[in-house]
N, C-alpha and C positions, 0 to 999 in steps of 0.2 A: 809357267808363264801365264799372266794374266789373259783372259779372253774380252774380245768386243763384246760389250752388252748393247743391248736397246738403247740406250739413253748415249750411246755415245754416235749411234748414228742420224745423219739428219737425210730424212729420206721423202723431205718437200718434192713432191711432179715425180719423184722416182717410182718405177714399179720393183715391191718386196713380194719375192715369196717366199711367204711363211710354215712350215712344217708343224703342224696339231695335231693332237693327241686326240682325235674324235672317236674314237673305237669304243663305241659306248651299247648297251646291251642294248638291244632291240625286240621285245616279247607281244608277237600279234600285231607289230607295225609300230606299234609304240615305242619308246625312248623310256626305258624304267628308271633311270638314271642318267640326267644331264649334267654330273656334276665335272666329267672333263671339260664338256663344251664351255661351261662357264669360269672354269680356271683358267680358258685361256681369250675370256673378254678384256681382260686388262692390255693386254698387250697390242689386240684388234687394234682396241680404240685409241690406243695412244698411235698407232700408225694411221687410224684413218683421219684423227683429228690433226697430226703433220698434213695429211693431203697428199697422202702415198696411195697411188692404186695399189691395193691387195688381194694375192691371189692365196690361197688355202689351200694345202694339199694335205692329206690325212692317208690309212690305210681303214681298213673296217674288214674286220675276222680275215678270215681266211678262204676266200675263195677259190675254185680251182680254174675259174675264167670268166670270161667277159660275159655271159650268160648267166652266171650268178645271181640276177637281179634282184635279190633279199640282201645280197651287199652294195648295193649301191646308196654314195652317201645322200640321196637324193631327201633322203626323212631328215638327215640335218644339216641342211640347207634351209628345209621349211623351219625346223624349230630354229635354226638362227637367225629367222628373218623375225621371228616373236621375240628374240632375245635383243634385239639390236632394231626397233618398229620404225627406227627416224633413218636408218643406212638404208643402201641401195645395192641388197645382197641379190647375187646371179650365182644359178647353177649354170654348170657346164659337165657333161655327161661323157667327159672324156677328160686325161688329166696333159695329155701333151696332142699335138697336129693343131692341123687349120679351126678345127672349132672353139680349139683356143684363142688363138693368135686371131681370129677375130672379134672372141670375150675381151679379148685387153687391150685390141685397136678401138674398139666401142668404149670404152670403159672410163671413166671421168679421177680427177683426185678425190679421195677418199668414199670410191667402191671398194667393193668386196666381191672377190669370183671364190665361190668356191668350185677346186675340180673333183673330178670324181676318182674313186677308189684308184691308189695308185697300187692295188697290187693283183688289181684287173691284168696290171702286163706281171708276168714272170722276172722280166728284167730287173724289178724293183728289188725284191731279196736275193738277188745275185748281185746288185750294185753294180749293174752293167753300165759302163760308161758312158756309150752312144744314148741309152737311154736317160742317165742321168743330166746329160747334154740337151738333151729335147726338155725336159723337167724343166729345167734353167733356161731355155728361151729368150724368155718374156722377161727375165726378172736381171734388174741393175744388182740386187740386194738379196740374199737370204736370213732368215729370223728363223733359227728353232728353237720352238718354246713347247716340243715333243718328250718330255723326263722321260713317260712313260715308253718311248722308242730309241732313247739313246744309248741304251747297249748294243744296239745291233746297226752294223756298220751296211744300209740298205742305202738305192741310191737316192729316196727321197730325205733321206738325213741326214747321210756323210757325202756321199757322192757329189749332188750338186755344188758342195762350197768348191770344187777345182773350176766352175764355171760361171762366176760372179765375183764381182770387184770386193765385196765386202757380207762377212757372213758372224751373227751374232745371236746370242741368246736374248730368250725374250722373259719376259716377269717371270714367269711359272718357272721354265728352268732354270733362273736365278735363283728364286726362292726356295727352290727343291735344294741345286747344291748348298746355298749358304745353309740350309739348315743340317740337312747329312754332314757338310762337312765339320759343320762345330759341333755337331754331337759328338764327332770319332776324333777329330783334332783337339779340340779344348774343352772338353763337358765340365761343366760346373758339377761336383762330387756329393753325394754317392752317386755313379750311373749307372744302369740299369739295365740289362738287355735281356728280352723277353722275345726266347725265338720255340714256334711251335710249328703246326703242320704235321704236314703227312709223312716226310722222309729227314732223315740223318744226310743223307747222300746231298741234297738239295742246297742245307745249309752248313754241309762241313768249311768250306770256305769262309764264308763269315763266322763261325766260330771263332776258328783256327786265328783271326785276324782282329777279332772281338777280345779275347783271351789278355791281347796287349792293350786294353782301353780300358775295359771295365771295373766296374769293383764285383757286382754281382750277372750270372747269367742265371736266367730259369728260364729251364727246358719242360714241355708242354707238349699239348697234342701229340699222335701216331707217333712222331719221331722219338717222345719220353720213353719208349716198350724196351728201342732196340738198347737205349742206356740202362734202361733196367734190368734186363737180361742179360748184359752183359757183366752186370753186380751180384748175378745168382739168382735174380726175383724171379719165380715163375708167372706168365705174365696171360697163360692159355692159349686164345685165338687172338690176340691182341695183332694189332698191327710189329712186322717185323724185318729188318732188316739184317739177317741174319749175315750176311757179308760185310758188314757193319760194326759187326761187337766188337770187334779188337779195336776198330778206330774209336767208337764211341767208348771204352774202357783207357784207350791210351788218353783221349780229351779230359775226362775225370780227374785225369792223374796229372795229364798237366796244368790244368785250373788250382790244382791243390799245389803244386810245385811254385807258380805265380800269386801264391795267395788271393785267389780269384773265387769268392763261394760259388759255385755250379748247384744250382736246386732243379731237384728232380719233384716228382708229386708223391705224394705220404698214403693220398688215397683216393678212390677213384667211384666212376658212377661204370657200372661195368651192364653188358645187356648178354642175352642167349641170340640176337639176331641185329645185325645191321641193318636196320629199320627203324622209324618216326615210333613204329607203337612195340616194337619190342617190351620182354619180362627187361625190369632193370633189379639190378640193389646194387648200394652203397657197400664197398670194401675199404677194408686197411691196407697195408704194403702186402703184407701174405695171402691175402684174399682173394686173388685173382683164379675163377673156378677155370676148371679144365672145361673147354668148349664154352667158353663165355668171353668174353671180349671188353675191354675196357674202350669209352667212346668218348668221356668224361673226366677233369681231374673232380675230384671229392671235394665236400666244404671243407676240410679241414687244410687242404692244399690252398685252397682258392684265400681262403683267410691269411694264409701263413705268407704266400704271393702279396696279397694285398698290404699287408703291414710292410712290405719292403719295397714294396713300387710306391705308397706311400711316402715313406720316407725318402728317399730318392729327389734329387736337384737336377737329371737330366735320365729319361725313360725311352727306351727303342721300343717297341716294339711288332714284330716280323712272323705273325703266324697264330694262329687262332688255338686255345686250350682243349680242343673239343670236337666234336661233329656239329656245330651251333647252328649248322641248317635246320638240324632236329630237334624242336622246342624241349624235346628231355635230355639233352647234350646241350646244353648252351650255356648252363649255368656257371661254369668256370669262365668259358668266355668273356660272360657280361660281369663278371666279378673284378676279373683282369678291365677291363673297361672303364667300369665306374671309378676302381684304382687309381686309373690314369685322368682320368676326371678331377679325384679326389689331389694328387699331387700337380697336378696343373692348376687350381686352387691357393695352393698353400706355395705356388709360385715355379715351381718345378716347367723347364723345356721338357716338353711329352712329344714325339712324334713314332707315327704309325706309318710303316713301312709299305703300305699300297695291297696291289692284291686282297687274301681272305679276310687280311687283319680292317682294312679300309670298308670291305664289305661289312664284316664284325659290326663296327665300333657304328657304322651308320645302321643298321639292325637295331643296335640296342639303344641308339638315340643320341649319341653321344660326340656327332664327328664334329661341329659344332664347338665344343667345349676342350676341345686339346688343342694344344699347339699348331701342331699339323700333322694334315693327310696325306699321304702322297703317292700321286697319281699313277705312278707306275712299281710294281709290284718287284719285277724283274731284275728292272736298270737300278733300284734301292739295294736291292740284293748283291749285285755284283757293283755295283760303289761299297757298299758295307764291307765286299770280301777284298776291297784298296784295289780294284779293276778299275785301269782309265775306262770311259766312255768314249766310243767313236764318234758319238752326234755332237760331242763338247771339245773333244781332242781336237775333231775338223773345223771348226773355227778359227776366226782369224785372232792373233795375237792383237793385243792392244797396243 
């Protein structure tokens, strides 16, 4: 069943709160990357421009209590007052009690409070009720427009809509599903999924569920060893998931049964130490030395990848080629990159699953020039592997 979106509520003199995805890196106090904060301006401003008091509620890392004060979202509050210079943005250094409930007695049509870390309480990731009841207070209205949190059924995401008359998604998590979902429901052909990373384990789900969409999958990064190895290749110190081979062996086998090409890498950038300056060389399939470790796929993979993400009319992809932190490990990565560049171009829907691949593609210059990014790493992950979402399921029907 359909869900309430944004546009279908009018939330004139009403107070909304809204659930954001601010958990943005923070290096020496700095903001290295505001690009959640401003995914989810559209949605602000069309509630502050209704004349809705708005309140913000977000999580930031993982603290282990209210003393944590390197997570407090207090640094972006300050950078959303630079993003937003004409609003009338308020912190509040608590996210439920009296210092609220007097932030939003004070509070005029079309401010903005933001609260502070809601996982400052414990109760938050256990989606304790009482607490999710205190969250809700204040608010006639809830707007989650948190992708990147809506796997996980917490009480500032699922919990509150049992405590408000009306509960809907906002721009960002519209734009996040409509796009996930028409890549996996009706992709325009060839499509294309490009899943890499560190583990097999991580992404057997989406495989497993990929398998019935696709035309082509290429497998990449750490997780490509344990499929190799499972094919006979010797692979050294490579990354491995040795409880793994029979799954990654039986996937093989079902990709070829579904007529589904499964590409593995041909050849690779291998080193003697997981390290930026490591000894490297260039191998073929058999080339994998004993005590050396592959970090890199090879150009000759990255070519062979590229002519097929190229070609391609709809591109996922979920996981980076490489260790591309390490400027001598990156080169598959930004190869796969420019690819999806290259087929977004010539007209092709490209989207990049969030998390390493989202970090990737804006490293190598390039987030800008595809389809789309998206925001959360995880909740891409477990929509891809056909998992309902808690923070979408808890919304109200239309």
């Amino acid at each position: 069943m359909a869900k309430l979106i944004l546009d279908n509520l009018s939330v004139s003199g009403k107070k909304v709160l809204v659930r954001v995805d601010f958990n943005v890196p923070i290096n020496d106090g700095v903001i290295s990357d505001d690009s959640r904060i401003t995914a989810a301006l559209p949605t602000i401003e069309k509630l502050v421009n209704d004349k809705a008091i708005v309140m913000l509620t977000s999580h930031l890392g993982r603290p282990k209590s209210k003393n944590d004060t390197q997570f407090s979202l207090k640094i972006v509050a300050d950078h959303l007052k630079t993003l937003l210079p004409s609003k009338n943005v308020t912190f509040v250094d608590d996210c439920i009690g009296k210092k609220v409930d007097d932030a939003v007695s004070a509070a005029k049509e079309g401010d903005i409070i933001l609260l502070e870390n809601v996982r400052f309480y414990p109760e938050e990731t256990k989606n304790d009720e009482a607490f999710a009841k205190a969250l809700a207070k204040n608010a006639d209205v809830f707007v989650n427009d948190a992708f990147g949190s809506s796997h996980r059924a917490h009480a500032s995401v699922a919990g509150v809509t049992a405590f408000v008359d009306q509960s809907a998604s906002g721009y960002l998590l519209q734009k996040e599903i409509k796009f996930l979902q028409e890549a996996v429901d009706t992709p325009k052909r060839p499509f294309v999924a490009i899943l890499g990373g560190a583990k097999v384990s991580d992404k057997i789900g989406v495989i497993e569920n990929l398998l019935n969409k696709v035309d082509t999958i290429i497998i990449g990064g750490g997780m490509a060893y344990t499929f190799l190895k499972s094919q006979g290749i010797e692979i050294g110190k490579s990354l491995l998931e040795a409880d793994k081979m029979d799954l990654a062996a039986t996937l093989i086998e079902k990709a070829k049964a579904k007529g589904v090409n499964l590409m593995l890498p041909k050849d690779f950038i291998i080193a003697d130490d997981f390290s930026a300056d490591a000894n490297t060389k260039e191998v073929d399939l058999e080339g994998i030395l004993p005590g050396w470790e592959a970090l890199d796929i090879g150009p000759k993979s990255a070519a062979q990848f590229s002519k097929v993400i190229e070609e391609a009319k709809t591109v996922l992809w979920n996981g980076p080629m490489g260790v591309f932190e390490f400027e001598a490990f990156a080169k598959g990565t930004n190869a796969v990159a420019k690819a999806l560049v290259n087929a977004t171009e010539k007209g092709a829907i490209t989207i990049i699953g969030g998390g390493d691949s989202a970090s990737a593609i804006q490293k190598a210059g390039y987030k800008d020039q595809v389809s789309h990014v998206s925001t959360g790493g995880g909740a891409s992950l477990e929509f891809l592997e056909g998992k309902g979402l808690p923070g979408v399921e808890a919304l109200s029907d239309q």
